[in-house]
N, C-alpha and C positions, 0 to 999 in steps of 0.2 A: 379475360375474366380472371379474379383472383378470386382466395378464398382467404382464412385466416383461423388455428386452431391455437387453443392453450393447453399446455401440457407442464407439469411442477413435477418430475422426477425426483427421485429420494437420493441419486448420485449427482445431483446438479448443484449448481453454488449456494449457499445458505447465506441468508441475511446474515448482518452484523447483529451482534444482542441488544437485545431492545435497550439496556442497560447504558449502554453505548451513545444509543442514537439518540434516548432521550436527555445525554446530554450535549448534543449538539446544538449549536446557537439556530435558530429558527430559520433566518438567512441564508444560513451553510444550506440545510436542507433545501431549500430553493435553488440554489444554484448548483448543487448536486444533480437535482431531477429537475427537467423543464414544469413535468404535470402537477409537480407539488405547489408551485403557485398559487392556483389557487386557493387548493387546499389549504393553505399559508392563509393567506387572508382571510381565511372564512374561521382559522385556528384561535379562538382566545386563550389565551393564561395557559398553567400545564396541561389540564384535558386536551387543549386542540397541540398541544407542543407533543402530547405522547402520543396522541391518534395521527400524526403528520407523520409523527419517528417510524410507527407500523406498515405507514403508508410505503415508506422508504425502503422498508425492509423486504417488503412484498413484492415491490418494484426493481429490487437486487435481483432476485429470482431467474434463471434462464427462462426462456420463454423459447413455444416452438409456432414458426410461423411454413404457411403453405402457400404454394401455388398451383392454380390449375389450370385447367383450359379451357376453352369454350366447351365441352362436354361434361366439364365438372370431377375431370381425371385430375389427381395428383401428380405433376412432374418434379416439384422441388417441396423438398422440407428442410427447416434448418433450424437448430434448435442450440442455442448458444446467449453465452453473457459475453456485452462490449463496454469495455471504456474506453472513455476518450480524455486525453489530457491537451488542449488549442492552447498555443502564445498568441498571444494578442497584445495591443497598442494601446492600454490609455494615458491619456494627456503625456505621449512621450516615454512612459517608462512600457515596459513590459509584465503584463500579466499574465497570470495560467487559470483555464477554468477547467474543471475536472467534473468529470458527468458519466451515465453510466446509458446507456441504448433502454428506454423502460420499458415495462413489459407493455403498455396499453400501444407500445409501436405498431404503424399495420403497413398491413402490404401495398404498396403506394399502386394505383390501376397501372403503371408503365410495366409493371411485371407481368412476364410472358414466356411461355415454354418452349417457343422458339420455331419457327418451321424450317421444316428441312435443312435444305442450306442456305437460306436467304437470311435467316436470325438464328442468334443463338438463346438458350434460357436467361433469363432476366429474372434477379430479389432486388427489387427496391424496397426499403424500408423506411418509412418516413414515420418523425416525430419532432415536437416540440414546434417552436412557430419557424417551421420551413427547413429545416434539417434530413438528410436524406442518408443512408449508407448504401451502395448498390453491390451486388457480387453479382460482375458476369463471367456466366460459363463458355467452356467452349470443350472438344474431344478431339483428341488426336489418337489415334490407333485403339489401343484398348485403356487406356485413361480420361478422364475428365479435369477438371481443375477451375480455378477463379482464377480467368485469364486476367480479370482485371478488377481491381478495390477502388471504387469510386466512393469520397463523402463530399456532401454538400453540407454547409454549415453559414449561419445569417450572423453575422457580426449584431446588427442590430438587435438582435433577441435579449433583452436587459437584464430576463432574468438568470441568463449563462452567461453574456459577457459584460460586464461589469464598467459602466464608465465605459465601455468601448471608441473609440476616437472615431476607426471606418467602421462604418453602418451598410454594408454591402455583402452580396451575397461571394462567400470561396469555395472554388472548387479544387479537389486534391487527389489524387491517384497515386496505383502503384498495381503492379505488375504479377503475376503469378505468386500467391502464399496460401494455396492450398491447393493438393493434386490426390487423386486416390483410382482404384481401378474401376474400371464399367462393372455395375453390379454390385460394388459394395459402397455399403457407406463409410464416410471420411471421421473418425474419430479422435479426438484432440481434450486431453484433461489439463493440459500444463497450458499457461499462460504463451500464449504467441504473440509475440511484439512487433509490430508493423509502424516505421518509420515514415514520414511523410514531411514535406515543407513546413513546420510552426504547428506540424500535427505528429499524436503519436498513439494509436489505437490498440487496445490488447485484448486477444479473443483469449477466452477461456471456457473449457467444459463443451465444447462443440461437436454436436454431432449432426453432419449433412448429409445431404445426397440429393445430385441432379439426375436429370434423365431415368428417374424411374419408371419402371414399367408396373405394379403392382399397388401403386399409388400410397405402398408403405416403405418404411425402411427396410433394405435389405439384412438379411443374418450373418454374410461375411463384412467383415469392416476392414478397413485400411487406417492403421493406427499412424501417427505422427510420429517422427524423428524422437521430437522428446518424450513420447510415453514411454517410449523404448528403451531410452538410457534410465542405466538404475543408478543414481545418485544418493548419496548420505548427507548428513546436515549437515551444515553449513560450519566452521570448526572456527571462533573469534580469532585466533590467532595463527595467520600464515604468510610466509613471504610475499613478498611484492611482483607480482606476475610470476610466481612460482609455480607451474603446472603438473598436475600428478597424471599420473604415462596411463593408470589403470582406472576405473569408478570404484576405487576403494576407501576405506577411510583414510585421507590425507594429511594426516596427524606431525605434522612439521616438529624436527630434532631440537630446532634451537627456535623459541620465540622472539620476534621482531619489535625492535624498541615500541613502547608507547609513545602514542602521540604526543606533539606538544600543545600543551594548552591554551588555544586563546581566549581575547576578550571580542563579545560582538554585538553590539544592538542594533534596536529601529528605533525611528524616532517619528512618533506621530502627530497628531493637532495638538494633544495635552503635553507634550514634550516625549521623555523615554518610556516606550509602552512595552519594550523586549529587553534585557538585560542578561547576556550570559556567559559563562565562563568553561569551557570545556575544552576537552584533545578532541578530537573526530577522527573517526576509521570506517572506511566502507570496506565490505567484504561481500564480494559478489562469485559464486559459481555460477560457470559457461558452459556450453556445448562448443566442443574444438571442431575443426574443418573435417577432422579424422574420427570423429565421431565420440573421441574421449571427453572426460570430465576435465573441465582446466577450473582455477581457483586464483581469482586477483583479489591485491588487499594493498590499500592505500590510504594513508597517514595524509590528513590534512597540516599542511604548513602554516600558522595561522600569516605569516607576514606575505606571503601571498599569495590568501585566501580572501577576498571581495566580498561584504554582507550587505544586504539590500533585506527591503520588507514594506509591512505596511498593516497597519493595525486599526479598529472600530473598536466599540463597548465589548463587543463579546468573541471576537475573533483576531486572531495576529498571523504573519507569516512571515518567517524567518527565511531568507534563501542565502545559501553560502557556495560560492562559486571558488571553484580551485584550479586551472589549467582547460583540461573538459568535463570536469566536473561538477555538478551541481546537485544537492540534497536543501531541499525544502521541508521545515518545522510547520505546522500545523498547529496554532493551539487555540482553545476556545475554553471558554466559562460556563459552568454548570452556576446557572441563576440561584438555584435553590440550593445548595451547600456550600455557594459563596469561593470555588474552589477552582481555579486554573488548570489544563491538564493537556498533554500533548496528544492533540486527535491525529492523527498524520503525518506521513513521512513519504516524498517522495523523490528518488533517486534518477537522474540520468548520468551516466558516463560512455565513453568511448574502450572498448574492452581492447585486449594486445588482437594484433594483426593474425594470430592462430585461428579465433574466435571463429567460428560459421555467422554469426550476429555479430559483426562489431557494435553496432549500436544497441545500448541496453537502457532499458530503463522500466522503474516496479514503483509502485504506491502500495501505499495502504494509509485506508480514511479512516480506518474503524479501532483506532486505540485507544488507549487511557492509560499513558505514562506520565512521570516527571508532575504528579502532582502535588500542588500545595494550596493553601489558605492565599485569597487576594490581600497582598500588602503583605507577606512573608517569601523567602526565598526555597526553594528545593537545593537542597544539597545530595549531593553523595560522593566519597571518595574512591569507593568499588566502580570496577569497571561494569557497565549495563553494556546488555544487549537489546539493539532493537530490531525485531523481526517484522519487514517489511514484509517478503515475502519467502518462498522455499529457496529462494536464490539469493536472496538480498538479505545482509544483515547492516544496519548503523550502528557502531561499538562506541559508546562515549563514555569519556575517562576525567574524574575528578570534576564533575560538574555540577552550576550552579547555576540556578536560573531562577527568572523573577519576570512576569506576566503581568500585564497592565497596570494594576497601582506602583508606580515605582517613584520613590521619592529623594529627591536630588542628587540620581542617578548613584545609588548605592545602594544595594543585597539591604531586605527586611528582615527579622528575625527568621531565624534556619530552621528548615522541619527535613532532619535527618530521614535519608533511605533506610527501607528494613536490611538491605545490606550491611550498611554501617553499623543498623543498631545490633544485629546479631553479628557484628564484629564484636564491637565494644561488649558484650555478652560473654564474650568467650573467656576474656582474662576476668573479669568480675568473678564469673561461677569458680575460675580458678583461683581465683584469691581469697575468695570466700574458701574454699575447701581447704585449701591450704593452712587459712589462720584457723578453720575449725579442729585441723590435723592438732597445729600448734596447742591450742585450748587442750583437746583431749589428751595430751602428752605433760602436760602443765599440771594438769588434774590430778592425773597417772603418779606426776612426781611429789606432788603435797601429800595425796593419800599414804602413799609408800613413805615418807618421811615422818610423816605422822604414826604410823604404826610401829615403827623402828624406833620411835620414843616413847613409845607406851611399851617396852620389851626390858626395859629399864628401871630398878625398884632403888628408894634411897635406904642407906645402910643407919 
């Protein structure tokens, strides 16, 4: 017997700004959340586009779910945000869908508190048409832990996998990624990344607990590796696999060449629907095997960096592949300002062999960079920062770029960064001040000449 409770803490994840969401293309939001579906089609014009974006935002929210037993006791609570980024197959190329565990998820009836020795506790969580995540527990001495990470996920499901080729159900595992002591609960605020075949799940804001006795959460917790390390921001410019020994600020003596810049498009039904011109730099802080802070920064090479994509009316995706690495652009059209804007960025790479997590990888769906006007280019020659996540930054240098109307594959008229324009601001105000200098001194010298001829009388 299960039960299921909702719970919206003020320390738990916050939607993106409604600001945000309401421009994201309608679509997007469908394939982000399975339940927005409907919602989607019942959606007319902006009204139902801004009440969908709400819906989303709501749906972000961690949620707490329970299990109990035939008596109606709490043994498991678990109160956590998931995403999920699936590769998938259509017509031969590879696709990524990116979705988030939503909050109307419930507790699937296979969940179970386990007896004795014969089972152990069981969270199934089931959502969307036929998708499942399970945590089974297990104890050894005085700990507990999620012996094992099971997802199920329906290739067929249209509105996550997109064009999907297989239409069948996969299943995916992995192995102990949470452990805490009997008695307390497991607490977790930083992003945990859990690896899997063509899957890649990231918990954040988690806080669980099996085997309770009290049917509430316990008051001591067992915090996680990484709430523990104290880490600083993220600093654009540092050597390449250059590790710093302390978690201090790792402020590098000498900075590392900029990247070099390339050219990269997609090319759609209407011909070139991506156009762009940039250096690319990932900069990713790690947790090391020794518990230290490490700092990798890699310069994309554009002659052998590989661009692929795939673009509709209101949405494009840029993916640029370098060695083992890959960062995916995001961008989509706000209908109603007519305006392009980069919603997303998501990064995988393989970290140096120190790493405790070699395999890394962060998103973020919730931006609005690199905007311009449809049928004009975005420029800028300052270096930008883009902040995926606390670990993850994309630095790009001298870029230009240009979003669906693109015409015979050449940059439209330029709508300069505020960057550049409070560059170009700087010697203006000094130029102006300077010929004002000159004026005043000009002035200074006619008055004074003028008076030194009036000190003169004819004989």
């Amino acid at each position: 017997m299960t039960g299921r409770g909702r719970r919206q803490s003020p320390e738990r994840g916050v939607p993106p700004p409604p600001a945000a969401l309401a421009a994201v293309p309608r679509s997007r939001l469908c394939r982000l959340v399975p339940s927005l579906a409907p919602a989607m089609a019942r959606a007319q014009g902006a009204r139902g586009l801004l009440a969908a974006a709400a819906l989303l935002g709501f749906l972000q929210v961690s949620s707490s779910f329970e299990v109990k037993d035939s008596s109606g006791k709490v043994c498991i609570i678990a109160d956590l945000t998931v995403a999920f980024s699936v590769e998938y197959k259509s017509s031969g190329q590879k696709e990524f869908a990116y979705f988030f565990l939503p909050q109307n998820a419930t507790v699937d009836p296979q969940s179970s508190c386990g007896k004795d020795n014969t089972s152990h506790p069981l969270l199934v969580l089931a959502f969307g048409a036929g998708h499942s995540l399970s945590l089974n527990f297990s104890e050894s001495a005085d700990k507990y832990q999620v012996e094992e990470l099971v997802f199920h996920y329906n290739l067929s499901d249209a509105t996550l996998f997109h064009n999907s080729t297989a239409g069948e159900m996969k299943r995916v595992s992995h192995k102990t990624i949470i452990q805490a002591y009997m008695g307390t609960k497991y607490r977790c605020i930083s992003s945990k990344h859990v690896n899997m075949k063509n899957v890649n799940i990231t918990f954040s804001n988690v806080t669980l607990e099996a085997y309770l006795t009290n049917g509430n959460f316990s008051v001591n917790k067992t915090e996680c590796a990484e709430d523990m390390v104290s880490t600083t921001a993220v600093v654009p410019t540092t050597p390449r696999h250059t590790t710093s020994q302390v978690p201090t600020s790792p402020a590098p003596t000498e900075s590392p060449p900029n990247p070099a810049v390339g050219k990269y498009n997609v090319t759609g039904p209407n011909g070139t629907c991506v156009l762009a011109y940039m250096g690319l730099q990932l900069n990713i802080t790690y947790l090391k095997r020794d518990e230290k802070v490490g700092l990798d920064l890699l310069n994309f090479i554009p002659h052998n960096t590989t661009s692929s994509g795939r673009c509709d009316n209101t949405s494009a995706l840029l993916n640029l592949t370098f060695e083992k690495t890959r960062v995916i652009f995001h961008f989509a059209l706000n209908a109603s300002t007519e305006k392009f804007f980069l919603q997303g960025v998501n990064v995988s790479t393989t970290l140096p062999s120190e790493a405790k997590v070699p395999n890394f990888e962060a998103w973020n769906n919730s931006m609005s960079e690199l905007r311009a006007t449809v049928g004009n280019s975005y420029k800028c020659s300052a270096e930008e920062n883009l902040q995926v996540t606390d670990k993850a930054l994309v630095n790009v240098f001298n870029v230009q770029i240009q979003v669906f109307k693109i015409d015979g594959d050449k940059f439209g008229a330029v709508e300069e960064c505020q960057l550049d324009e409070n560059n170009m601001l700087i010697p203006i105000i000094v130029g102006a001040a300077l010929a004002g200098l000159v004026l005043i001194v000009l002035i200074a010298y006619l008055i004074g000449r003028k008076r030194s001829h009036a000190g003169y009388q004819t004989i």
